[in-house]
C-alpha positions in Angstrom: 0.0 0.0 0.0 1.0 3.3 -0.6 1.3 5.9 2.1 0.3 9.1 0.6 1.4 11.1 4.2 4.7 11.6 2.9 3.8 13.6 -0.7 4.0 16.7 -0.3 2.3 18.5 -3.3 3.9 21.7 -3.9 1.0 24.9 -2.7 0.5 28.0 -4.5 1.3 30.3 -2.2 -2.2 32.8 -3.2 -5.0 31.3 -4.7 -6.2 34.6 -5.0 -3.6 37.0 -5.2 -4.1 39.6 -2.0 -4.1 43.1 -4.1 -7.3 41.7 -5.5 -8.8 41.0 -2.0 -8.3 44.2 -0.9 -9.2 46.1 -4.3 -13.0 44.5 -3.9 -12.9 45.0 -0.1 -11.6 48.7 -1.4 -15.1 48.7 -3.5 -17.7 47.4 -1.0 -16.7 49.7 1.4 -16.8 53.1 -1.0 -20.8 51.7 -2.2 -21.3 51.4 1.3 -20.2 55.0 1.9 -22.6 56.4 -0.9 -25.2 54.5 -0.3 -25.3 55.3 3.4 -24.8 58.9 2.4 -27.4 58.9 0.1 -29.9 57.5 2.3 -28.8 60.3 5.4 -29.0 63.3 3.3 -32.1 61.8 1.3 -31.0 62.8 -1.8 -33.4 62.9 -4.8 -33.9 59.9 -7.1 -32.4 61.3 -10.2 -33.4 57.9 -12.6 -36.7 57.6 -12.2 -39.1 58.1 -15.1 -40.8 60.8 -16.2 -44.3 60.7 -15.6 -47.1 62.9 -17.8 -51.0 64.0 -17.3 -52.8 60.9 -18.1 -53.6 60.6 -21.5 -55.7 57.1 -21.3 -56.4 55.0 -18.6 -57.9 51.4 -18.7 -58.8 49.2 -15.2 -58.3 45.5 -16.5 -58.1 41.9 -15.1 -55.6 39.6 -17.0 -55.9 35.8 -16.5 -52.5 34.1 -17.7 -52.0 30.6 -17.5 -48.6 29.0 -17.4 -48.0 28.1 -21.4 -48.3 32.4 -21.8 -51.5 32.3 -23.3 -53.5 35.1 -21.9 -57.4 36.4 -21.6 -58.2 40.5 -20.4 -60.7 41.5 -19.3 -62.6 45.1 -18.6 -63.9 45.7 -15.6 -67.4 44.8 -17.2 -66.2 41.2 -17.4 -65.9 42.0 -21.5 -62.7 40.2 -22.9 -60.9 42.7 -24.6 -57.9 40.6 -26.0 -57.7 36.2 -26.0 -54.2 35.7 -26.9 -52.2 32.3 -27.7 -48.8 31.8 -26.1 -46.8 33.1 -28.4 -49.1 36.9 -28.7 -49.7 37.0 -25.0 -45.9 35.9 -23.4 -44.7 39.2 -22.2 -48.4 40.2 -21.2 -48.5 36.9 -19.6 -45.0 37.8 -17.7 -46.2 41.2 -16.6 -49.4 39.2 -15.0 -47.4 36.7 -13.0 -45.3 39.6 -11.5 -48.7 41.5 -10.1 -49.9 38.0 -8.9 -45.9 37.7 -7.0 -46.2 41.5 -5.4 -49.6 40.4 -4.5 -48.2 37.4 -3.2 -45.7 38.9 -1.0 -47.9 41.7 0.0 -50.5 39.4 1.5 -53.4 41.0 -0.4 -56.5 39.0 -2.7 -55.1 37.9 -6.0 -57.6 38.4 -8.0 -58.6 42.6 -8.9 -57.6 44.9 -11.6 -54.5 46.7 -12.9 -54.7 49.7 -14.7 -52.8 50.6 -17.9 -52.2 54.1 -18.2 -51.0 56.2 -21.3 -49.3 59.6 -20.8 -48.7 63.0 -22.6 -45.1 62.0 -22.9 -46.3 58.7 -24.7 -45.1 56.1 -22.2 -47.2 53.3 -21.1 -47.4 52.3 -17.3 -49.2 49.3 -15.6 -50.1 49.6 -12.3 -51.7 47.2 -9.3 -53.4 49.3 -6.8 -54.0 45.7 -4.6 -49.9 45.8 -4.1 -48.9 49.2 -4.9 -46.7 47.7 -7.8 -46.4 50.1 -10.7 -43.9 49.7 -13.9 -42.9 52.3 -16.8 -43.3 49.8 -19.8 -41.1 51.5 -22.1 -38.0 50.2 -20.5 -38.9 46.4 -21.8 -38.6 47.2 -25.4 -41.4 48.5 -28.6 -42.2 45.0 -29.2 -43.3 44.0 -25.6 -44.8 48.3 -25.1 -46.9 47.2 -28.1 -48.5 44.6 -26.5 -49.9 46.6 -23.8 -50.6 49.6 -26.0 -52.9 47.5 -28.4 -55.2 46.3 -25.0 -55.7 50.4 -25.0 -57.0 50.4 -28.3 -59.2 47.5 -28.3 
């Protein structure tokens, strides 16, 4: 039998070399120190979207099942849009975030969101069960198109 006590294998003295280490500890600490500075002076969010008069508004219930096919409906229980899986996947997206914010804000599932349209042309979606709101613009005109067609149904 071989006794394996005896091999020493030769050890590299830094797996990670130390400069490194302290370059990213360097860089923790100076986010810390902005962040923390940020929040005790309460500076002003300076990315946030612009927001314009409301243009449109529509209150809507969307039903999404899991394939990404999707059914809206008005609040008069109308359906304004059936969509497949492949027409309704970002809409079907949007409607399993609401029902996670609901979720995690321990509030009924079911209710409406409203879509509203702006002066400056930007679509929002908002869930005023969870207090959830998103600027749609940000995820592309492809996926903005398929909320701003539910507007003009």
């Amino acid at each position: 039998m071989t006794d394996l006590s005896q091999v020493n294998p030769q050890k590299d003295p830094e797996m990670v070399p130390r400069a490194l280490v302290r370059a990213v500890c360097g860089l923790l600490l100076a986010v810390l120190i902005l962040v923390t500075y940020a929040s005790i002076t309460d500076r002003p969010k300076v990315a946030v979207a612009p927001i314009g008069e409301t243009v449109v508004s529509r209150p809507m219930t969307i039903d999404a099942q899991n394939s990404g096919a999707v059914r809206v409906f008005g609040t008069d229980g109308a359906v304004i849009a059936d969509l497949n899986a492949e027409q309704g996947g970002f809409i079907s997206s949007i409607a399993r975030t609401v029902k996670r914010q609901r979720t995690l804000t321990n509030v009924a599932l079911d209710g409406p969101v409203i879509l509203t349209s702006d002066t400056l042309g930007r679509l929002r979606i908002t869930d005023p069960s969870s207090g959830w709101s998103a600027d749609l613009m940000m995820f592309g005109a492809d996926n903005w198109g398929a909320f701003a067609m539910l507007l003009e149904e």
